[in-house]
C-alpha positions as CSV (number, residue, x, y, z in Angstrom):
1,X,35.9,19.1,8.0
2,X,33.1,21.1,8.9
3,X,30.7,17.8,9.6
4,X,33.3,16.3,11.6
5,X,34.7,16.0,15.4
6,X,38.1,15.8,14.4
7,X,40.6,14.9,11.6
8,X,42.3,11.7,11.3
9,X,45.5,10.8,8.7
10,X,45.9,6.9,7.8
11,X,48.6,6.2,5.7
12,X,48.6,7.2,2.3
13,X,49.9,9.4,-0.5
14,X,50.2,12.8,-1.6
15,X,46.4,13.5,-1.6
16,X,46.2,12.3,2.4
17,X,49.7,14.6,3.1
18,X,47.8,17.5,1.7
19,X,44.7,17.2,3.5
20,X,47.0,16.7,6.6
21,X,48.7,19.7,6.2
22,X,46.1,22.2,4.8
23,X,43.9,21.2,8.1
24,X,47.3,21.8,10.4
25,X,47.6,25.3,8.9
26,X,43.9,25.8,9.2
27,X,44.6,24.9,12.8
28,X,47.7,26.7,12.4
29,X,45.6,29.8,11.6
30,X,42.5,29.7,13.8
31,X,39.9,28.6,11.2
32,X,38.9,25.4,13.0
33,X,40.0,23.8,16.8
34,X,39.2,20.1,15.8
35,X,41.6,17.7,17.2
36,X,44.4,16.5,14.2
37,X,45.5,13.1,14.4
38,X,48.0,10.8,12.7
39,X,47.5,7.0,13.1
40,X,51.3,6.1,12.7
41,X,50.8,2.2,11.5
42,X,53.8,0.4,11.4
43,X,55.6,3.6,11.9
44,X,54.8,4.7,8.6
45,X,55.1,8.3,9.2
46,X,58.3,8.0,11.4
47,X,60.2,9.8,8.7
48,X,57.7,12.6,8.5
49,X,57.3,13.2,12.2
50,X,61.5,13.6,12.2
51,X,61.1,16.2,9.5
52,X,58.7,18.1,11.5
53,X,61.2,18.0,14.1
54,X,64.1,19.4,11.9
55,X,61.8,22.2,11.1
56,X,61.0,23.1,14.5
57,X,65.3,23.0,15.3
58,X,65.8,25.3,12.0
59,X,63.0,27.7,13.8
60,X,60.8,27.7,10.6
61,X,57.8,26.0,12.7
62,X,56.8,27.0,16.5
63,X,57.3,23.8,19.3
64,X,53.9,25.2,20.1
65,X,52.4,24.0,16.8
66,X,53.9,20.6,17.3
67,X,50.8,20.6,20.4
68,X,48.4,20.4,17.2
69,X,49.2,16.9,15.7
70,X,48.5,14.4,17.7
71,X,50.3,10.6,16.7
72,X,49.7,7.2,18.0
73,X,49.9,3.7,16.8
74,X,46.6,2.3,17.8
75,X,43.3,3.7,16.8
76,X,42.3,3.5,20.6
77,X,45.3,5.1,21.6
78,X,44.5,8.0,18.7
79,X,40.7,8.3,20.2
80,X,42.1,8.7,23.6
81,X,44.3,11.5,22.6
82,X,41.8,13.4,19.9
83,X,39.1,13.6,23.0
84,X,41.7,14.7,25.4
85,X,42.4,17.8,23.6
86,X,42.6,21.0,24.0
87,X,43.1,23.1,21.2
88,X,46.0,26.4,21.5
89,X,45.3,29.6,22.4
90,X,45.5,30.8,18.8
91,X,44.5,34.5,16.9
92,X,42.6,33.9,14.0
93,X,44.3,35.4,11.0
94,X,41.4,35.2,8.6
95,X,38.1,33.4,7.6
96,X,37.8,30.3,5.8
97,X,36.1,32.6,2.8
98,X,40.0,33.8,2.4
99,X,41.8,30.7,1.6
């Protein structure tokens, strides 16, 4: 990540969910404020963007945090988005030498 403007997720398997999700909890935790993006083919990751929206009802995951993913279903539509943004206001909890 450290070579790159931002972070993109095509669809894939469990290798491409964990990159995905240890980048959002970098994000999560102030190690990095690159722009995270999912490009949601087909609506492939329909069923995964509803389950981060039952963890935000069941209060185990911040709305705010939702702000970091960004999802569309065109690349030009996902390039659009990742150089719109602007990352949270968020404390760093620790360096990257800690994970």
């Amino acid at each position: 990540h450290e070579l790159s403007d931002g972070i993109v997720a095509l669809p894939g398997g469990f290798g491409t969910l964990e990159e995905l999700f240890e980048m959002l909890t970098w994000a999560q935790l102030g190690l990095h404020k690159k722009p995270i993006g999912i490009l949601n083919i087909n609506g492939f990751y329909d069923d995964l963007l509803s389950f981060i929206e039952v963890m935000i009802e069941k209060e185990l995951l911040k709305h705010s945090y939702k702000q970091l993913l960004l999802v569309a279903n065109t690349a030009e539509e996902l390039l659009e988005k990742m150089n719109g943004f602007q990352p949270l206001p968020v404390p760093k909890w620790m360096n990257k030498d800690q994970t």
